[in-house]
SELOMAR-897203 format. One line per 2 residues: number of its first residue (from 1); for each residue x, y, z of C-alpha. Coordinates in Angstrom, 2 decimals. Example, Ala and Ser with C-alpha at 12.3 -4.5 7.8 and 13.67 -1.06 7.14 Angstrom:
2
1> 12.30 -4.50 7.80 | 13.67 -1.06 7.14
END
This chain:
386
1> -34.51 26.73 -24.02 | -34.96 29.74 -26.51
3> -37.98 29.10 -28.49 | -41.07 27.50 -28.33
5> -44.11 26.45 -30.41 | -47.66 27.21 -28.89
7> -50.82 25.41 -30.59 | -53.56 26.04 -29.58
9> -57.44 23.43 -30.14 | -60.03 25.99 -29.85
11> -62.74 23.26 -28.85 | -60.80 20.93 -26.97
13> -62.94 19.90 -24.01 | -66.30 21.72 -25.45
15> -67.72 18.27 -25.00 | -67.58 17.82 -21.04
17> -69.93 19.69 -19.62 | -72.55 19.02 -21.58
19> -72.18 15.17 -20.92 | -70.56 14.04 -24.40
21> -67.63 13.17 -23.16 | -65.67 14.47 -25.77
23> -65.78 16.61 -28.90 | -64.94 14.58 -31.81
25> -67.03 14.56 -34.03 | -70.13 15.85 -32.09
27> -69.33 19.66 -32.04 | -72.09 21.02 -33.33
29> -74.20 18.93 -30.95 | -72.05 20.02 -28.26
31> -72.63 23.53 -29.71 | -76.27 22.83 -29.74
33> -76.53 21.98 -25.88 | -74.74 25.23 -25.37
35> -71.09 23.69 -24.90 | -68.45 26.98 -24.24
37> -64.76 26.96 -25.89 | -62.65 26.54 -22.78
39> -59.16 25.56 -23.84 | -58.50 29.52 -24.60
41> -58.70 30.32 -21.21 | -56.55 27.47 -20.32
43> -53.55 28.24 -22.63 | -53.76 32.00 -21.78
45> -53.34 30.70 -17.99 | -50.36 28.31 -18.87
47> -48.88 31.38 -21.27 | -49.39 33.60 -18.45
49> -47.15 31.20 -16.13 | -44.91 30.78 -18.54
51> -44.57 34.62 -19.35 | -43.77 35.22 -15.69
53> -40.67 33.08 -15.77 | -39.17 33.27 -19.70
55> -40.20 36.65 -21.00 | -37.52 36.60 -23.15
57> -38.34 33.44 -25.03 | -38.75 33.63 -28.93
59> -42.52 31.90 -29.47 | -43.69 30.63 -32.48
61> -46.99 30.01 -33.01 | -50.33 29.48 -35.32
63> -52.76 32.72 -35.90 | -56.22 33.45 -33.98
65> -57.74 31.19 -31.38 | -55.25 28.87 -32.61
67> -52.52 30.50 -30.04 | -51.47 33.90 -31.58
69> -54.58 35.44 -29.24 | -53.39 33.82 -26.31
71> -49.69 34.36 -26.22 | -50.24 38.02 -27.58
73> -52.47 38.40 -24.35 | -49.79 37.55 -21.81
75> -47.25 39.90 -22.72 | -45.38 38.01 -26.14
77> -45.31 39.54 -29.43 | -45.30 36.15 -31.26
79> -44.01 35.22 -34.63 | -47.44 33.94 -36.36
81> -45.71 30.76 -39.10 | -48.97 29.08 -39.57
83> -52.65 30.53 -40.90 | -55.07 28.20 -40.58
85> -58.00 27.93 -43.24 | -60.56 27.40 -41.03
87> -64.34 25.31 -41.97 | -67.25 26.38 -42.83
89> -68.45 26.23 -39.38 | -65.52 28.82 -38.71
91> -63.44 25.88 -36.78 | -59.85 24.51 -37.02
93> -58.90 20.85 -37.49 | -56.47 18.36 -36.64
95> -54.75 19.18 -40.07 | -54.16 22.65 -38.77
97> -52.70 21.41 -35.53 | -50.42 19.32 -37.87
99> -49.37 21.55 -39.83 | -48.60 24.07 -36.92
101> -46.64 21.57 -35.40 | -44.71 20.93 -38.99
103> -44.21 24.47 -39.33 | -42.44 24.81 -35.70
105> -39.98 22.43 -35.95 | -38.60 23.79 -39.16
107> -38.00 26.31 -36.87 | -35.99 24.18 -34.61
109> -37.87 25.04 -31.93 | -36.97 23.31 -28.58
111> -40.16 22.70 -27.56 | -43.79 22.46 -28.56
113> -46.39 23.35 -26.06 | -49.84 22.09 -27.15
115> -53.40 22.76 -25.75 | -56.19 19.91 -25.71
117> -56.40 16.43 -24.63 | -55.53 13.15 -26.05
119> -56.55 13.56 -29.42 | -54.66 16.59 -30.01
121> -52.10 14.86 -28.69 | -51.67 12.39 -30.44
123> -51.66 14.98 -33.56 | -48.23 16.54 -31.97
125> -46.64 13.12 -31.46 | -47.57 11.93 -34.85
127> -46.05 15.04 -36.94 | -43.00 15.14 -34.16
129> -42.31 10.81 -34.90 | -42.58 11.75 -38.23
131> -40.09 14.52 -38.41 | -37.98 12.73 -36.63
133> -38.03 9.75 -38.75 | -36.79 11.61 -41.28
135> -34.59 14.42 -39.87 | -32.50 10.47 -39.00
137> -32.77 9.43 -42.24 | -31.06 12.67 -43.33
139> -28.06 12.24 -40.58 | -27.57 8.68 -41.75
141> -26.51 10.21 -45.29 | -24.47 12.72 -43.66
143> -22.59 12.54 -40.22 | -24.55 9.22 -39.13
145> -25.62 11.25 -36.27 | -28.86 10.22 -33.70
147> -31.44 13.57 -34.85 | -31.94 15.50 -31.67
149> -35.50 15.02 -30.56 | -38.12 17.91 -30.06
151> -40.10 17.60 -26.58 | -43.80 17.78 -26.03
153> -46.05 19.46 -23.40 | -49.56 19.67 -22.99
155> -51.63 21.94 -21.03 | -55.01 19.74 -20.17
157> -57.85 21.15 -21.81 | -59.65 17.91 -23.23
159> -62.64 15.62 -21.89 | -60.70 12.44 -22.12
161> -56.87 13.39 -20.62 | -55.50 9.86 -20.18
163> -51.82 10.69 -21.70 | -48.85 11.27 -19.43
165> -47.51 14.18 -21.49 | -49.74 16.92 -19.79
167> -48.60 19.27 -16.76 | -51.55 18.59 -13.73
169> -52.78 21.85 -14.39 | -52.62 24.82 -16.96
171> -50.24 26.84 -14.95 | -48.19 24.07 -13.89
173> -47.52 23.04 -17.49 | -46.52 26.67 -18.08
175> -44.08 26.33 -15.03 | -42.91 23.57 -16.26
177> -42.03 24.61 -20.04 | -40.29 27.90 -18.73
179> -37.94 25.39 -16.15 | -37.39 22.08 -16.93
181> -33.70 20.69 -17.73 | -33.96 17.56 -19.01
183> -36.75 14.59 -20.57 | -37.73 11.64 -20.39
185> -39.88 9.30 -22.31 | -43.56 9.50 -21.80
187> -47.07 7.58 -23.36 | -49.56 8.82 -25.62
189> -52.46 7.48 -25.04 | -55.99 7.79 -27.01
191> -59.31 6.34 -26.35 | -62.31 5.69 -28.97
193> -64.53 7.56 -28.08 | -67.65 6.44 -29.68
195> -67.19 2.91 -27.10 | -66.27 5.02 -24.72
197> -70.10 7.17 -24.83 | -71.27 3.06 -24.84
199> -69.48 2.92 -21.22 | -66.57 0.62 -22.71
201> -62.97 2.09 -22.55 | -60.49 1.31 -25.38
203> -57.18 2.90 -24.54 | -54.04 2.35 -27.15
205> -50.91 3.58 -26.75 | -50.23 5.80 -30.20
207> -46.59 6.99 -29.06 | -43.67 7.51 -26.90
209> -42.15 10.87 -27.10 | -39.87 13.37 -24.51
211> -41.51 15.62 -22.11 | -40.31 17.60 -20.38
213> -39.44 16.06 -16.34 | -41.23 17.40 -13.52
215> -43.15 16.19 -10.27 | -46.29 18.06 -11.61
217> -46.36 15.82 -14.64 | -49.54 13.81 -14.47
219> -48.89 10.00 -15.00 | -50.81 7.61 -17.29
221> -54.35 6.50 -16.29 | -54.77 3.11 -14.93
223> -57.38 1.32 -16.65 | -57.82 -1.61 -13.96
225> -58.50 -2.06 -10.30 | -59.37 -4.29 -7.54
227> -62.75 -5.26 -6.09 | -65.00 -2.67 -4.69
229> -68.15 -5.17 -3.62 | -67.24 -4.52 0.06
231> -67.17 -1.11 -0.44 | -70.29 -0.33 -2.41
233> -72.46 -2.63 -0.26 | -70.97 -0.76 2.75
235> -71.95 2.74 0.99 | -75.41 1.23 -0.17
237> -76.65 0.35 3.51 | -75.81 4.39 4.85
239> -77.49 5.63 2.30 | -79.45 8.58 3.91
241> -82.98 9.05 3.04 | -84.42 11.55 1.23
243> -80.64 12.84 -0.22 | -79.73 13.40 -3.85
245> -77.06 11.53 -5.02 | -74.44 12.48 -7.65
247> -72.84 9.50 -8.95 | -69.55 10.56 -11.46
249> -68.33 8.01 -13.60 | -66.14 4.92 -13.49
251> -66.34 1.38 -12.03 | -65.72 1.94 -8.41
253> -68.84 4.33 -8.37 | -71.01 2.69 -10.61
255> -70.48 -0.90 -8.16 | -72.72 1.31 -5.61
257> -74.85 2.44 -8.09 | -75.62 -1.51 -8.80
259> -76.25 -2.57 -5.13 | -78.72 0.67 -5.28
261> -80.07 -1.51 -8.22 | -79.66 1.60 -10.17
263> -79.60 1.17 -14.19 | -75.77 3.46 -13.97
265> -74.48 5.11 -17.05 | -71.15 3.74 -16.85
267> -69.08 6.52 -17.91 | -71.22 9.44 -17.21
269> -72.89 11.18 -14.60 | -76.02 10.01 -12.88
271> -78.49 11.60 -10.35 | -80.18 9.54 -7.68
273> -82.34 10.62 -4.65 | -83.05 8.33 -1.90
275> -86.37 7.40 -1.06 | -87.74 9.70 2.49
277> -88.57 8.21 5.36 | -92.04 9.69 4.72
279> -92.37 7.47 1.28 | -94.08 4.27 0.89
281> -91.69 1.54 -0.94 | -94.26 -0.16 -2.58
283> -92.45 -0.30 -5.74 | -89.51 -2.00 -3.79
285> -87.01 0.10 -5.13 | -84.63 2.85 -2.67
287> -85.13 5.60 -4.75 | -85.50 7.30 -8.08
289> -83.23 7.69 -10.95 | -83.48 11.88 -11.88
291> -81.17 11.75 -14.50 | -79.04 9.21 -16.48
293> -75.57 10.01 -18.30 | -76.73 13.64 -17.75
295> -74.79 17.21 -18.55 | -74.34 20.07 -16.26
297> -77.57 21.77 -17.02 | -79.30 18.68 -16.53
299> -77.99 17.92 -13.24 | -78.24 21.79 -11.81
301> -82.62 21.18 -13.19 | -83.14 18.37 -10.88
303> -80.84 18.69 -7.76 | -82.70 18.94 -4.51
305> -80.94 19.42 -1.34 | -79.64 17.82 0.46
307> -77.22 16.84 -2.25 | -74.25 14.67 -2.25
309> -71.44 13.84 -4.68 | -70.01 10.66 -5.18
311> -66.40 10.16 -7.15 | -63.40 7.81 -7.62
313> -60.11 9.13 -8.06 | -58.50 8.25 -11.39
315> -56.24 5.40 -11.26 | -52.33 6.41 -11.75
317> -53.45 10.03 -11.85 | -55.35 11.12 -8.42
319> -57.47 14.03 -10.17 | -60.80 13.85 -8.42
321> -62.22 16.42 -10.40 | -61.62 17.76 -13.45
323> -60.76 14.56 -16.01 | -63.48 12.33 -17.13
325> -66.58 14.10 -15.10 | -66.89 18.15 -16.19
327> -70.07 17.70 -16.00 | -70.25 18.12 -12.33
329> -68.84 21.62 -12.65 | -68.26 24.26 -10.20
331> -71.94 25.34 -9.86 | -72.90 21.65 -9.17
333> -70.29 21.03 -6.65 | -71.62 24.39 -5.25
335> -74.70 23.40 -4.27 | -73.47 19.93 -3.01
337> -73.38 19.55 0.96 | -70.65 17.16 0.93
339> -68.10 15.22 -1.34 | -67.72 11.32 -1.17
341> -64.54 9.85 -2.29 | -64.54 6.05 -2.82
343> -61.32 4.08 -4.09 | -59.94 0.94 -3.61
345> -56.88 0.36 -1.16 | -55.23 -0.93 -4.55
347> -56.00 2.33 -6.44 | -55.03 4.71 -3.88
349> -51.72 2.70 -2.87 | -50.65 3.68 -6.63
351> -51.11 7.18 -5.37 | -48.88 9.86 -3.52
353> -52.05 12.80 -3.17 | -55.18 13.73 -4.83
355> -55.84 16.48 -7.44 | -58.71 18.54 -8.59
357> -58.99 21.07 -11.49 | -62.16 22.09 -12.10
359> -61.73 25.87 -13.51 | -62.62 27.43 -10.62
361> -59.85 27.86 -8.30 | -62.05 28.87 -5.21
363> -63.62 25.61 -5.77 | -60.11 24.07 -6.18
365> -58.79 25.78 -2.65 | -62.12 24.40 -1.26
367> -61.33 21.03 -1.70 | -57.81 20.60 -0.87
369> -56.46 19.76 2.62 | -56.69 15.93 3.67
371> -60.24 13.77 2.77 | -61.69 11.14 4.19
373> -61.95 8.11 1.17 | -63.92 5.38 1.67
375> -61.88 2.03 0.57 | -64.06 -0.72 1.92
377> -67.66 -1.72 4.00 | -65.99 -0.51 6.86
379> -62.77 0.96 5.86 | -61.71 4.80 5.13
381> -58.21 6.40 4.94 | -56.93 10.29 5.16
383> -55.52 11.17 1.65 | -54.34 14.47 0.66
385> -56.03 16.75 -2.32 | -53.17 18.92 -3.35
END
């Protein structure tokens, strides 16, 4: 490899922490409960890897936030090919990312390495099918010739990461684009996300493009899996009194948040606290719902120690932390006394290790080594956070 294309979505992932669970089309109310870009820091971090290994590379690459910031910061001078003409509001848009992307591969660049989640995405596969398309239409009229087919890499910056084109982390992405030999076929997968801030998921695949091979590829998200009844009745009767509870999202946690006969956001984060010994139940329930589908800042206002946090693996993926549940961020799993991990047997049996990614890599280095998950009433087995 010899050049590259770097773009760059400035507010990819603005939407996590502050319990949106996404940014389309709700950044200025993610902007209004104080969201922070973060997806800056993240490609700088991939660039940086990237630098390390393949100084010499040629990079192309869109101007400002849009990647020229980032790659100049590592080390690259880049070759700027796309300005965007950016909204009212000062931001970028998907038509920018497009035409990025467009610009690169008349370049003939040999790979495109993107920042952001599934939507953006799905942005890179679309212009790269398209090119494609007709890049063989123009070999049929000539030598008859398959086109040669650009790769795509992300770096995961987004809320909703359920595509199996992103490296696990930023600098693992950036390892990856500076090594890898060869690709394979991989899914692009989006989500709506207006069902998905209901609680429902609606995955589609949009494409299938090459990326770039590598063990620290994250796979697809699984969107089913078994029975957890056992398991959340089991975690329902140890229930220790007087604890707060953080519940993340998903099915597997939100099964013990029914038996608690707690009224569970079903894709966002919820904060519980048992009732004490000392308290009278006289309104028959266990305890008391702080905070429903809540952000970061809402969660860090009511905690009250001692505080635990409850979370399911994703499904195909392993990432404990750090896809699907920003909102319990660094400073909340500071204050937290322990970590609960609850999966099914099925779920973790499609699973070599755990991951986390939360930002924060003392946090990170905190939680690695082998956990304890809980996989049934009675049931828990050693898995490794890597």
């Amino acid at each position: 490899m010899d050049t590259i294309g770097v773009v760059v979505n400035p507010i990819a992932g603005m939407g996590g922490r502050v319990g949106l669970k996404g940014t389309d089309g709700k950044l200025a109310e993610a902007r209004r409960r104080g969201a922070t870009p973060r997806a800056p820091d993240r490609a700088t971090e991939a660039l940086d890897a990237l630098f390390q290994r393949r100084p010499d590379l040629t990079v192309y690459t869109a101007a400002g936030e849009m990647g020229a910031d980032q790659v100049r910061a590592v080390g690259y001078e880049p070759t700027v090919v796309y300005d965007p003409e950016v909204n009212s509001e000062g931001d970028t848009t998907a038509d920018d990312t497009r035409a990025a992307v467009e610009a690169f591969l008349e370049r003939g660049v040999d790979l495109v390495l993107f920042v952001g989640g599934d939507g953006t995405a799905v942005d890179v596969a679309e212009v790269l099918t398209a090119y494609e398309d007709e890049s063989e239409g123009e070999n049929d009229n000539e030598s008859g010739e398959e086109s040669k087919r650009t790769p795509m890499l992300g770096v995961p910056a987004g809320v909703k990461v359920y595509s199996s084109v992103f490296g696990v982390s930023p600098t693992e992405a950036g390892r990856i684009a500076a090594e890898f030999e060869r690709v394979e076929p991989r899914e692009v997968n989006d989500i709506d996300e207006a069902a998905y801030r209901e609680g429902e998921v609606r995955a589609e695949l949009k494409a299938v493009v090459p990326v770039p091979v590598a063990e620290q590829l994250q796979a697809s998200k699984q969107l089913a899996s078994g029975s957890v009844d056992s398991l959340a009745r089991g975690f329902a009767r140890e229930v220790e009194p007087g604890t707060t509870y953080v519940f993340g999202p998903g099915s597997t946690v939100g099964a013990i948040e029914s038996e608690l006969g707690i009224d569970a956001s079903p894709l966002g984060v919820d904060v519980w606290r048992a009732r004490s010994t000392e308290e009278t139940n006289a309104d028959g329930q266990d305890g008391h719902l702080l905070a429903r589908d809540a952000s970061e800042s809402e969660i860090l206002e009511v905690l009250a120690e001692p505080i635990v946090i409850v979370v399911s693996p994703i499904g195909g993926q392993g990432f404990v932390f750090g896809r699907g549940n920003h909102q319990i961020s660094p400073a909340v799993i500071d204050r937290a006394r322990d970590v609960e991990i609850v999966a099914s047997d099925e779920k973790l049996d499609g699973l070599d290790s755990l991951r986390v990614d939360t930002d924060d890599e003392r946090i990170d280095d905190s939680l690695r080594g082998w956990q304890k998950v809980r996989t049934g009433r009675f049931t828990t087995r050693l898995v490794q956070i890597v």
